[in-house]
C-alpha positions in Angstrom: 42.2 168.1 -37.8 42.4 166.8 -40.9 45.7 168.4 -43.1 43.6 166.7 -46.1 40.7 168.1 -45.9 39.7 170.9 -48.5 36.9 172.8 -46.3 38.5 175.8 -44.2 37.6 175.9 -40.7 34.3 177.2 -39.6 33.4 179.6 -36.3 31.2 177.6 -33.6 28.5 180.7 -34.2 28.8 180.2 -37.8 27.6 176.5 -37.3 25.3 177.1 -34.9 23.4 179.1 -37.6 23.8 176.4 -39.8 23.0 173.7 -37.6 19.7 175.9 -36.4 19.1 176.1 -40.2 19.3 173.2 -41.0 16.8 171.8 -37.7 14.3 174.2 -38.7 14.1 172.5 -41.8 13.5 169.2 -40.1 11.3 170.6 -37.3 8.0 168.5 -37.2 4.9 170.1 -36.7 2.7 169.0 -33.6 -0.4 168.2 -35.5 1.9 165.7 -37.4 3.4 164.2 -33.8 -0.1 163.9 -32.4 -1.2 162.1 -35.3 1.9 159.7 -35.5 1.9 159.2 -32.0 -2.4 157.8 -32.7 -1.1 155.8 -35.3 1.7 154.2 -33.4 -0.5 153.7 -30.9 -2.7 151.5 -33.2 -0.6 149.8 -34.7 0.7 148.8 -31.1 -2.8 147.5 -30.3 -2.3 145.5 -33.5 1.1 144.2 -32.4 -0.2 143.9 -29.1 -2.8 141.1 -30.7 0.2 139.3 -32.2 2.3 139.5 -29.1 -0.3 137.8 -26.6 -0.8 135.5 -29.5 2.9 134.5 -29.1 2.8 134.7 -25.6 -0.3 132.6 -24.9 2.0 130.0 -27.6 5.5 130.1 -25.5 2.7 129.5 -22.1 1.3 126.4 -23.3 5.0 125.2 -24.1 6.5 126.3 -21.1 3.3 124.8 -18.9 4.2 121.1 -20.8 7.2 121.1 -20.3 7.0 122.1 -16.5 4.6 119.0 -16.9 7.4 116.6 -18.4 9.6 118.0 -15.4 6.8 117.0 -12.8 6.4 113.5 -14.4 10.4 112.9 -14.8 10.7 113.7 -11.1 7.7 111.4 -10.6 9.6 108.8 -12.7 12.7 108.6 -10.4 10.9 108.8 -7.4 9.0 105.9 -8.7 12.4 104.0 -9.6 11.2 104.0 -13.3 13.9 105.3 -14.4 18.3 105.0 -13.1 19.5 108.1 -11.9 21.8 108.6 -14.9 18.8 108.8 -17.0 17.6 111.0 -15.2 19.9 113.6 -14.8 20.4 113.5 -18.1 16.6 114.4 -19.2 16.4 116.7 -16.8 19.6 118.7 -17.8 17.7 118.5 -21.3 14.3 119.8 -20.0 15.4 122.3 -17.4 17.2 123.4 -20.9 14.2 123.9 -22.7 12.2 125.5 -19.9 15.4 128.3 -20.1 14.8 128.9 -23.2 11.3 129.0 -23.5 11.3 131.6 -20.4 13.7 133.6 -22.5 11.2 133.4 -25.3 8.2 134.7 -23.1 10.2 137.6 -21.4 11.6 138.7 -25.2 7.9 138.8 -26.6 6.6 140.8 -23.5 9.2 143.2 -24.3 9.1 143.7 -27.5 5.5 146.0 -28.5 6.7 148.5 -25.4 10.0 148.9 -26.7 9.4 149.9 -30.4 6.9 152.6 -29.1 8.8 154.3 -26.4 11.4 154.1 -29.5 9.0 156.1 -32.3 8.0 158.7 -29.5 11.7 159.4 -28.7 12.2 159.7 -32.3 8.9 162.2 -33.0 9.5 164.2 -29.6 13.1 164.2 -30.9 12.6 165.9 -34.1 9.6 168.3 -32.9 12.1 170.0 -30.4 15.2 169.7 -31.7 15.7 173.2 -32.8 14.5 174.5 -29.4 16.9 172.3 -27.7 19.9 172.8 -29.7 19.2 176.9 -29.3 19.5 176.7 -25.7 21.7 173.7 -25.1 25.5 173.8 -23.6 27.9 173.1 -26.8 28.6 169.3 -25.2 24.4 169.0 -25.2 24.2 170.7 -29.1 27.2 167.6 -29.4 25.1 164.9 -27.7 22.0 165.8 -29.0 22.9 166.4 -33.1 20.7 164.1 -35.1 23.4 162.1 -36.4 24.6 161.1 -33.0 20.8 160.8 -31.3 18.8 158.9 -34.3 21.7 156.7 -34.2 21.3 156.5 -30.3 17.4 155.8 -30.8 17.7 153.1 -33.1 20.3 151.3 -31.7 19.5 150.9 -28.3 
């Protein structure tokens, strides 16, 4: 408690009421879900485009340089190059092939992750009155829009 604070305290049914209120207020209709829900899903199919764009980019770089990797092991096994040399590219090269793996697994993940995101969000907000009416006091806690939009954006 705050011995600061100006606001008197308030009876858990009291702000029930005025949480219920206040979701009812926010409540999204299912027509509007539906729609946003289509519309997500198109502009995933867009996103979708641009991802395997990406992806089909980070392949051809990761297939070259699995190619330099081949010809530097050819290289050594041919004695064209010392073995210092050679450690040394390859610490370089097996590097960039880390990297570039990184980059491919971040750009297959990243179209499925916004969406599941937006539908949390939307399912969130069209039953977030009927949840909050029937949950425990720690669920109305863990499930208060402040706490949960936080939750969804961030991870």
């Amino acid at each position: 408690m705050n011995p600061d604070c100006s606001q008197k305290t308030i009876r858990d049914e009291n702000l029930e009421k005025q949480l219920t209120d206040i979701l009812e207020n926010i409540e999204i209709p299912p027509e509007f879900h539906a729609w946003a829900i289509k519309y997500l899903k198109e502009e995933q199919s867009k996103e979708k485009q641009d991802r395997d764009n990406i992806i089909q980019a980070h392949r051809t770089s990761l297939d070259f340089c699995n190619r330099k990797i081949d010809t530097l092991f050819s290289m050594r096994f041919g004695n064209e190059i010392d073995p210092e040399e050679f450690k040394q590219k390859k610490s370089e090269l097996m590097k960039e092939q880390s990297h570039l793996m990184d980059l491919l697994n971040d750009a297959q993940a990243r179209v499925k992750t916004w969406l599941e995101r937006a539908e949390k969000l939307l399912s969130f907000a069209e039953t977030a009155k009927q949840r909050f009416e029937i949950g425990t006091l720690s669920e109305k806690k863990r499930h208060h829009p402040s706490f949960r939009l936080k939750y969804l954006f961030e991870g």
